[in-house]
RODO-2510 file (C-alpha; in nm, 4 decimals, decimal comma):
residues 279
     n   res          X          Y          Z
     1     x     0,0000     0,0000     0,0000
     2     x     0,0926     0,3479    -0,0508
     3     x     0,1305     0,3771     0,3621
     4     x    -0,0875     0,6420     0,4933
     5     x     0,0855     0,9079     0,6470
     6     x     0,1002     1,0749     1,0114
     7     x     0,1768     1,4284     1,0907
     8     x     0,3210     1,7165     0,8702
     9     x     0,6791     1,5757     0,9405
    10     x     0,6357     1,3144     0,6017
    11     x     0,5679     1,5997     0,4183
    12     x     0,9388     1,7096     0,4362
    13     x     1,0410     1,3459     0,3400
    14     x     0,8549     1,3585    -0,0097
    15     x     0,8375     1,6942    -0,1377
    16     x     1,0004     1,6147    -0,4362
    17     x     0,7819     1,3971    -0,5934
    18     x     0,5261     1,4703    -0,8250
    19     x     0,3584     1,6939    -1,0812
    20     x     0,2076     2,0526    -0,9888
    21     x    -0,1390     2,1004    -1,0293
    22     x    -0,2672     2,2302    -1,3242
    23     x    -0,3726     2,5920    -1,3756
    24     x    -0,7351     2,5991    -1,4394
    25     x    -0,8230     2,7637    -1,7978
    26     x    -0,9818     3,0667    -1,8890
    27     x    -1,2117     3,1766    -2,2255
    28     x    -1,4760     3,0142    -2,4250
    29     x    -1,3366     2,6887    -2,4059
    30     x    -1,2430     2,6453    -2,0164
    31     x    -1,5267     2,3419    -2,0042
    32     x    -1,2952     2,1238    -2,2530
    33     x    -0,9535     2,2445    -2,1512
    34     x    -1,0243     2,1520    -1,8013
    35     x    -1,1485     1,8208    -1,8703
    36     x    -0,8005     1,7660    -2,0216
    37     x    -0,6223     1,9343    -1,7411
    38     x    -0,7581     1,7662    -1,4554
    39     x    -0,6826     1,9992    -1,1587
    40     x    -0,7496     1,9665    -0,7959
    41     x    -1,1149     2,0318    -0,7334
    42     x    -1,3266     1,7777    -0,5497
    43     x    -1,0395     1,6153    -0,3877
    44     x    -1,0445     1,6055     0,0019
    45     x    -0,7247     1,5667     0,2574
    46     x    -0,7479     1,2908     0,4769
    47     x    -0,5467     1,2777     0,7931
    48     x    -0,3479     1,0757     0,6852
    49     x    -0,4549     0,9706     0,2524
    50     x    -0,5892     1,1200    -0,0225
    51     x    -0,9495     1,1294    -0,1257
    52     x    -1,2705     1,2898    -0,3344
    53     x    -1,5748     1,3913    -0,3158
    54     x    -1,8060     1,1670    -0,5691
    55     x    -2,1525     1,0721    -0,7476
    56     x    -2,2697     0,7996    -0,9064
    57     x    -2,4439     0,8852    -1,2463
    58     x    -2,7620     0,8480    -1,0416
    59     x    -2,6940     1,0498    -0,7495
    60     x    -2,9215     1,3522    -0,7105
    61     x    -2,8391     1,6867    -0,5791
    62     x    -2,9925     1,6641    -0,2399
    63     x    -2,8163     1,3412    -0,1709
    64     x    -2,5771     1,3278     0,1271
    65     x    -2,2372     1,3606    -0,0768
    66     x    -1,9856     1,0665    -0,0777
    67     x    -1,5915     1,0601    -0,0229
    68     x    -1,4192     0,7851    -0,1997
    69     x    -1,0688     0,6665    -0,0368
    70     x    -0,8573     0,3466     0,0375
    71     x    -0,9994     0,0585     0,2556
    72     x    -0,6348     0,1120     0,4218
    73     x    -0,6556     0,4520     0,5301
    74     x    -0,9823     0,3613     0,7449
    75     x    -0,9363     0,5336     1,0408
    76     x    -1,0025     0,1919     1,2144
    77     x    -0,6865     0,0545     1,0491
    78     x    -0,6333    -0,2207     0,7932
    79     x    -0,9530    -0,4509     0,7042
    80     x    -0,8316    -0,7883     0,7520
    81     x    -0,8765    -1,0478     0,4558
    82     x    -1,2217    -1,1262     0,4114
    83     x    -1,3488    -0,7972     0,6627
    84     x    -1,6432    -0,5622     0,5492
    85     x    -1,6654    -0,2465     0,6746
    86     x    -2,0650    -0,1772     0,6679
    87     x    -2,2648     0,1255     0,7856
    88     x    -1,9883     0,2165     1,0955
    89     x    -2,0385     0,5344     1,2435
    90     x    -1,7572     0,8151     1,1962
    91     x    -1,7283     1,1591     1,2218
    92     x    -1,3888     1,2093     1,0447
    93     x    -1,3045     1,5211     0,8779
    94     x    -1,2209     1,5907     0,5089
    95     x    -1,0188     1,9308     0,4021
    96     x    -1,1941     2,0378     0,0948
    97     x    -0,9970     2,1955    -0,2133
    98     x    -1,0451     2,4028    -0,5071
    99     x    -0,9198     2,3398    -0,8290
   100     x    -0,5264     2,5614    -0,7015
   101     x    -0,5581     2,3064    -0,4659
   102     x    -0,5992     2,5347    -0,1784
   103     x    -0,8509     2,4209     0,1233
   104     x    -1,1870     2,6184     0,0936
   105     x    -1,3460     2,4204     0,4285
   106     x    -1,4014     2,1175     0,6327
   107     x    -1,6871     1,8122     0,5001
   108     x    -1,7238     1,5787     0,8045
   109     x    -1,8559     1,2184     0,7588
   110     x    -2,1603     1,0987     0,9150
   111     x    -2,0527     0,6925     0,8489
   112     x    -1,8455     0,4720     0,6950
   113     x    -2,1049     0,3715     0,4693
   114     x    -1,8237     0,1042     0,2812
   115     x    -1,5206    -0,0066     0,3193
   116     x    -1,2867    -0,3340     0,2301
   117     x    -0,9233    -0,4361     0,1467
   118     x    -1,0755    -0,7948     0,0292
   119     x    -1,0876    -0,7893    -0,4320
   120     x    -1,0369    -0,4225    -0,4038
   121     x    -0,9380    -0,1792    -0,1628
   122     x    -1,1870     0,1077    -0,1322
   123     x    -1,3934     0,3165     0,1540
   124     x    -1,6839     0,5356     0,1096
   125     x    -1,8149     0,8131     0,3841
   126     x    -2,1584     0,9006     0,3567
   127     x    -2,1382     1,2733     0,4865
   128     x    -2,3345     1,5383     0,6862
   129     x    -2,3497     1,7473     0,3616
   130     x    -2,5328     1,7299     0,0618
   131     x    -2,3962     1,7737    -0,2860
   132     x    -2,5644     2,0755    -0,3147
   133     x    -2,4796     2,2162     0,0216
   134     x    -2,1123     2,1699    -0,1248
   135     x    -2,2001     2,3021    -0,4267
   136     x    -2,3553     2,6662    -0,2670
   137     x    -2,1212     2,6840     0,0254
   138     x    -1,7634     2,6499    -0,1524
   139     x    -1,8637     2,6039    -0,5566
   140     x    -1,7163     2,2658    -0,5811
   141     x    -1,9164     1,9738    -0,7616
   142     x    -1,8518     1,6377    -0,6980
   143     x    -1,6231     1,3988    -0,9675
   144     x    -1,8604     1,1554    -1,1022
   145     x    -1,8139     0,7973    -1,1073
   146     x    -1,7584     0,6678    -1,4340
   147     x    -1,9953     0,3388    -1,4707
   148     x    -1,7530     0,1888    -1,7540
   149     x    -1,4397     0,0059    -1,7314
   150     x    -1,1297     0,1652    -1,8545
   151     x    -0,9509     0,0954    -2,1204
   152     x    -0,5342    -0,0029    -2,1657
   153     x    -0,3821     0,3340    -2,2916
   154     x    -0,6263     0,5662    -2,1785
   155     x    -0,4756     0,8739    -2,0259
   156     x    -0,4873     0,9507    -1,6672
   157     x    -0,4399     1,1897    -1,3993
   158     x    -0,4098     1,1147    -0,9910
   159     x    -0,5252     1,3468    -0,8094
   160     x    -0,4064     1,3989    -0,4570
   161     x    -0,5756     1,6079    -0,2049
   162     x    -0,3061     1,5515     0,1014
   163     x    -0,0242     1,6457    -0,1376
   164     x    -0,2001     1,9093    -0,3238
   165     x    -0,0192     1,7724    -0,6609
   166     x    -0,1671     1,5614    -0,9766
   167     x     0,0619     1,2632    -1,1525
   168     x     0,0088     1,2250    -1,5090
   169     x     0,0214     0,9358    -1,6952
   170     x    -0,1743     0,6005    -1,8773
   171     x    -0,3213     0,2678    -1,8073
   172     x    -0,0587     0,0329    -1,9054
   173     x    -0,2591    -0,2754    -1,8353
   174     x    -0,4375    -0,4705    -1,5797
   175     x    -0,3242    -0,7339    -1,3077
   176     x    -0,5273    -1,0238    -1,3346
   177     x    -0,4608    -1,0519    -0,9721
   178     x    -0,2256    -0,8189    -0,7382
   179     x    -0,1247    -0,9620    -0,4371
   180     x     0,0469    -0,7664    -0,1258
   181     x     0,0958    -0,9520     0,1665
   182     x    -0,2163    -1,0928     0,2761
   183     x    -0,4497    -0,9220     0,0685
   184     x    -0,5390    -0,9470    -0,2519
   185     x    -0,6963    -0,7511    -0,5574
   186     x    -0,8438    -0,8615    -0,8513
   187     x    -0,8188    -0,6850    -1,1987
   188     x    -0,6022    -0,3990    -1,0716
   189     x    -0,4587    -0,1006    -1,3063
   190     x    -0,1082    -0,0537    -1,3512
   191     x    -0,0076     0,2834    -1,4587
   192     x     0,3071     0,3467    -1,6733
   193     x     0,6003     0,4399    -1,4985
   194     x     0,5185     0,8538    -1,5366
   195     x     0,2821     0,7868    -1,2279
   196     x     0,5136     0,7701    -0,9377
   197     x     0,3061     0,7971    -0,6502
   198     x     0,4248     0,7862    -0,2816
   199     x     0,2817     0,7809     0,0467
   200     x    -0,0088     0,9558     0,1243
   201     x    -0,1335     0,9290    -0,2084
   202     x    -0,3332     0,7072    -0,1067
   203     x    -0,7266     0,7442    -0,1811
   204     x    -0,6219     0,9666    -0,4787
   205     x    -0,9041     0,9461    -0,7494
   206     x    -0,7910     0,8474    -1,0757
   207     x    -0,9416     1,0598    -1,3467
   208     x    -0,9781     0,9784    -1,7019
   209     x    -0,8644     1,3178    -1,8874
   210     x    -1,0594     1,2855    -2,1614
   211     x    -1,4129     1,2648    -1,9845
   212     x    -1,3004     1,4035    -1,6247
   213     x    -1,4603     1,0726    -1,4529
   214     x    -1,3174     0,8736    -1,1772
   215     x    -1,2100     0,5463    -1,3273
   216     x    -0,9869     0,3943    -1,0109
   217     x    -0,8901     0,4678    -0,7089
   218     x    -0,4931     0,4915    -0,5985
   219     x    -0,3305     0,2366    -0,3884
   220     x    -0,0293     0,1055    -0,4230
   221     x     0,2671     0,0549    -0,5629
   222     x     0,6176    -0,1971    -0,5421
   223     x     0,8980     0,0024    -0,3613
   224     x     1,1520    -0,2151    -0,3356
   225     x     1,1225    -0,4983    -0,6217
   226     x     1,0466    -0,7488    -0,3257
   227     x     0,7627    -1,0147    -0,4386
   228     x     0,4532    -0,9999    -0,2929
   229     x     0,5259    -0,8579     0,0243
   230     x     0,3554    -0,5477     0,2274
   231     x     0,4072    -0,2403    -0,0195
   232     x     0,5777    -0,4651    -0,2693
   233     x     0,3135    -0,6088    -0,4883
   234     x     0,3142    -0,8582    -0,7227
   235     x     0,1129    -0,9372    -1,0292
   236     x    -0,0659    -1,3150    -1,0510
   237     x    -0,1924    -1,3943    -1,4032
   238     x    -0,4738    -1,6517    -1,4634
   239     x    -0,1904    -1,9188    -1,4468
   240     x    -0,0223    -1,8321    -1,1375
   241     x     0,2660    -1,7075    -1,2843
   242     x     0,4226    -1,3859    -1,0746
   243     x     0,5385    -1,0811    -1,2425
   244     x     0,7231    -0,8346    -0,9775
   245     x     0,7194    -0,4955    -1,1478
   246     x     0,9749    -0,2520    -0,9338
   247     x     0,8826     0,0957    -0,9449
   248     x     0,5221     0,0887    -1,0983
   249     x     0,2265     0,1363    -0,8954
   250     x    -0,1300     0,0953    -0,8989
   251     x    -0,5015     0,1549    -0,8579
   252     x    -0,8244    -0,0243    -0,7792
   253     x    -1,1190     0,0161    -1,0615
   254     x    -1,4085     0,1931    -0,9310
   255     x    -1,6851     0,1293    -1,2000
   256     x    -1,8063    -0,2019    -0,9873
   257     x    -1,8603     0,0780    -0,6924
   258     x    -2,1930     0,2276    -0,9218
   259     x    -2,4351    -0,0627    -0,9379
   260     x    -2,3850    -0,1088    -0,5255
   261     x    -2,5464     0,3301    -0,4627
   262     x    -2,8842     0,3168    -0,4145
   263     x    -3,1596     0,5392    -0,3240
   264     x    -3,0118     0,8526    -0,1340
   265     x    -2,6721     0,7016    -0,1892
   266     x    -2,6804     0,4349     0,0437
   267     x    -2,4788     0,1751    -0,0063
   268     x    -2,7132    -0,1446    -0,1007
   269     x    -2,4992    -0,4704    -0,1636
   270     x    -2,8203    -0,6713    -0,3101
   271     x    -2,8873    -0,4318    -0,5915
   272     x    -2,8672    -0,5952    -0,9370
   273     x    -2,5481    -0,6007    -1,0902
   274     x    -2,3431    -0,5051    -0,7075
   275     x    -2,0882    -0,7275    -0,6707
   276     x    -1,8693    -0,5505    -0,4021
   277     x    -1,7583    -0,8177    -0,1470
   278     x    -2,0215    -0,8501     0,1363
   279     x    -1,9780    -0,9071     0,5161
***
């Protein structure tokens, strides 16, 4: 995993990583320039990751808003194998930030409405806000989920809120399976090596330029070309053959996330189509 982080003192440690934010766009054309230059609105700091607020296609404006993350920067610490975080209660905090990345105020969660490390790795907070509370209060909309799988080659920016900085890249392919220690993930993205992601970009959304949708959520990444160990993934293909790819990181898809919101964006595992591990 890309470790979460503790305290401003990491922030001296990693400084030198990383792309700056884009410059949002001015003139008749700002709509389709920014989609290309995905900047740093919508994302949220965590404590300790990266995150963003999101909608599903289906989510309506007077919705509580959600905040997509890692399962591993749950404030209740790693889900084991096999654990489901359903409907917890939480009253975390999010730092909210325009497109310069600066913070413009403070969402706070009302529960952890999802949250695993078991296929994927992936938490949602239902908050106290709704999207158009957001929306009035600090004009910031919410990224929207895209509901399609993405494709190899399609280019990509991660976003992260607790670094304030985008990484630009592509999809280079997809792990069958990626295993890291005990957990494993199944048809994970693996970014070319432009994306080098470090700690506390965790929870970053991963944005497809050319539509501005979240298509994946950050996560990981092999550090020190070790196989298969904790933050040193390794890639399993249909026949069990390991790949260890030193260097390149990865993300968790997020289209399986859409069929699972319901109804005021509650999380509903026995809607058609969900198949998000269960408790």
């Amino acid at each position: 995993m890309k470790k979460p982080l503790i305290g401003a003192l990491f922030a001296v440690l990693f400084l030198g990583a990383g792309i700056a934010p884009a410059t949002a766009a001015t003139g008749q054309d700002t709509a389709d320039v920014r989609v290309k230059a995905v900047d740093l609105a919508g994302t949220v700091a965590l404590s300790n990751c990266s995150g963003s607020v999101v909608r599903a296609p289906s989510s309506l404006p007077d919705d509580p808003a959600l905040v997509l993350s890692n399962g591993h920067c749950l404030e209740s610490g790693f889900p084991a194998p096999g654990k489901v975080v359903l409907d917890q209660a939480s009253t975390r905090s999010f730092t909210l930030l325009n497109a310069a990345g600066s913070g413009v105020g403070t969402l706070r969660a009302d529960k952890v409405a999802y949250g695993t490390m078991t296929d994927t790795d992936v938490s949602l907070y239902l908050l106290t806000s709704t999207y158009a509370q957001i929306e009035s209060s600090y004009g910031i909309e919410a990224l929207e989920l895209d509901a399609g799988r993405p494709a190899q080659g399609t280019a990509i920016t991660v976003a992260s809120g607790y670094w304030k900085r985008t990484y630009s890249c592509a999809v280079d392919g997809f792990a069958y399976r990626l295993k890291e220690g005990a957990w494993t993930w199944k048809d994970s993205v693996r970014y070319t090596s432009a994306c080098q992601t470090i700690g506390g970009t965790s929870g970053s959304p991963v944005i497809d330029d050319a539509t501005g949708k979240v298509v994946a959520v950050n996560n990981t990444g092999n550090e020190d070309g070790q196989e298969c160990t904790d933050n040193n993934p390794c890639e399993v293909d249909e026949n069990g053959a390991v790949t260890v790819r030193e260097g390149i990181n990865y993300a968790q898809q997020t289209y399986g996330i859409v069929p699972c919101i319901g109804s005021g964006n509650e999380i509903d595992l026995d809607l058609a189509g969900c198949a998000l591990p269960k408790p």
